[in-house]
C-alpha positions in Angstrom: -22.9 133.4 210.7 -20.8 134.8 208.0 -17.4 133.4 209.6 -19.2 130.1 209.5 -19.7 130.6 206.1 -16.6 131.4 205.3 -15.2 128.6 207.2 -17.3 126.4 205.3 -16.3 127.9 202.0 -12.5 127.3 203.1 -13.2 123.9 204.1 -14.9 122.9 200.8 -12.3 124.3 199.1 -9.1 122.2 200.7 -10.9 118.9 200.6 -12.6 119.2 197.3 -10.6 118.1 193.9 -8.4 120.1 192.2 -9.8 122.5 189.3 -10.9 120.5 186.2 -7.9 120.3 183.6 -8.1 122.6 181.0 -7.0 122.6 177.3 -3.3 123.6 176.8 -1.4 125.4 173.9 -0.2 123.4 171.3 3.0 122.1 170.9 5.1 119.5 168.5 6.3 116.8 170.1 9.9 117.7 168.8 9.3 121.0 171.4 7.4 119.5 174.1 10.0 118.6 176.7 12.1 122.4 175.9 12.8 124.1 178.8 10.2 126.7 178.3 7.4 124.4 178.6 8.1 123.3 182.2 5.5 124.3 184.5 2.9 125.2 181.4 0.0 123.9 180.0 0.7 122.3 176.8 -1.4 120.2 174.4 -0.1 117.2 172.2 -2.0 115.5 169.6 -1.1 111.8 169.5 -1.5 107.9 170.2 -1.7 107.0 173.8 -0.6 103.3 175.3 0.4 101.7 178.4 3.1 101.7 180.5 5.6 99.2 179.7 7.1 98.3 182.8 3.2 97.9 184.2 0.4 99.5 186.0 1.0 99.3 189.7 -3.4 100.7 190.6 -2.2 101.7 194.3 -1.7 105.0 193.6 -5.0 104.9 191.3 -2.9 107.0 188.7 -0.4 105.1 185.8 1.9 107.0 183.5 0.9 106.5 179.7 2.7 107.3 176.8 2.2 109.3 174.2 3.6 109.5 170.8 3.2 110.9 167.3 2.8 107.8 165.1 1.4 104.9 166.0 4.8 103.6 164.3 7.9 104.7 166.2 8.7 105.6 169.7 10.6 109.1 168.6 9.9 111.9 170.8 7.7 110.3 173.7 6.0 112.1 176.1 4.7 110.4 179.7 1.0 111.4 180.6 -0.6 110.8 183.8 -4.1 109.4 184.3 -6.2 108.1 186.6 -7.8 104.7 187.1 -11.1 104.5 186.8 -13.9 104.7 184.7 -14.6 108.3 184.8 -13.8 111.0 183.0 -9.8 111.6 181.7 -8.9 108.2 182.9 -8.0 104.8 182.1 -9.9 101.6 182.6 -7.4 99.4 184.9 -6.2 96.4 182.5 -6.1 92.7 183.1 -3.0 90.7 184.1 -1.2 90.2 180.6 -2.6 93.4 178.6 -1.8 94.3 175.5 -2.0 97.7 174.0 -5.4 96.7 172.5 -6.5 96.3 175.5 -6.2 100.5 176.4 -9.7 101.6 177.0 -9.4 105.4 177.7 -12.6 107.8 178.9 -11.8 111.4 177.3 -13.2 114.4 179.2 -16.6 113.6 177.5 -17.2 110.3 178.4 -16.3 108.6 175.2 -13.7 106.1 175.4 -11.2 105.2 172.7 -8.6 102.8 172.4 -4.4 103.2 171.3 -5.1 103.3 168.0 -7.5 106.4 168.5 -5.5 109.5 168.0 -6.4 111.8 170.9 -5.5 115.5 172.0 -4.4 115.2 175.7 -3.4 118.9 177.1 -1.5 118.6 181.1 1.2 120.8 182.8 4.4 120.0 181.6 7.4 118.9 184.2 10.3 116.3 183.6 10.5 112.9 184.4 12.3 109.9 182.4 10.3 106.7 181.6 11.8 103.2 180.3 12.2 102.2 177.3 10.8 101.4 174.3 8.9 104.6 174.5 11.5 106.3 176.7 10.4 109.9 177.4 11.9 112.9 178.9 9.2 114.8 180.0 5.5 113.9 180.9 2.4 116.2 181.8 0.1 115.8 184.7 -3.5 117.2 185.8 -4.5 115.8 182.2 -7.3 116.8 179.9 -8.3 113.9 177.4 -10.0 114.9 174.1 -10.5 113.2 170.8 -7.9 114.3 168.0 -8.2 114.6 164.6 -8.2 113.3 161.3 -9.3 109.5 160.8 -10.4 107.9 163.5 -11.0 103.5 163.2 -14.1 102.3 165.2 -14.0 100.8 168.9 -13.1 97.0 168.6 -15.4 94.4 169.5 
């Protein structure tokens, strides 16, 4: 009985998700992409949009971008996220999107759009994106959470 319990227990374990992200230590965005970071979990505080070459949703993932000012594409950083309605993802856009268009579920179940700032935490590794917004590094296994400061209401 108990080596069926453990074999259970092993088995729930490989086919189950992965651990639920957790927050990260905070970095600037100037620092984010250092050679330090790699492999950590680090937390940004930002504006969020989509991809600019697309969203291809056979994966079920897309690589956002995140940025300090909702003006400017200095010091970009790619963050993954899956499609979906559910928790730290994005809702799958329509042919022709625009960045208005962005509706992202934080790790509470709100969602917010690009012009919501947001805190999105994820371990750091590096990858290159296109430009504009061309990034360096991106984080994956992402926690979503709402930043702070002022923050406009959800569009109609």
């Amino acid at each position: 009985m108990r080596s069926f319990m453990l074999l259970i227990c092993v088995y729930v374990t490989a086919c189950g998700q992965s651990a639920l992200p957790t927050r990260g230590v905070p970095v600037t965005f100037e620092s984010a992409c250092d050679k330090a970071n790699q492999g950590k979990r680090i937390m940004l505080e930002g504006y969020v949009d989509f991809p600019e070459n697309g969203v291809d949703d056979s994966t079920g993932m897309m690589i956002m971008r995140v940025r300090p000012r909702l003006t400017g594409w200095g010091n970009t950083v790619g963050a993954d996220a899956r499609i979906g309605k559910e928790p730290n993802s994005a809702e799958m856009p329509h042919s022709g999107y625009h960045n208005r268009d962005l509706r992202l579920h934080l790790a509470d179940g709100q969602v917010v759009t690009y012009w919501n700032k947001i805190k999105v935490s994820g371990t750091m590794y590096y990858a290159h994106g296109q430009a504009p917004g061309e990034y360096w590094c991106a984080v994956a296994n992402t926690l979503y959470e709402l930043g702070s400061g002022y923050q406009p209401p959800f569009p109609k």
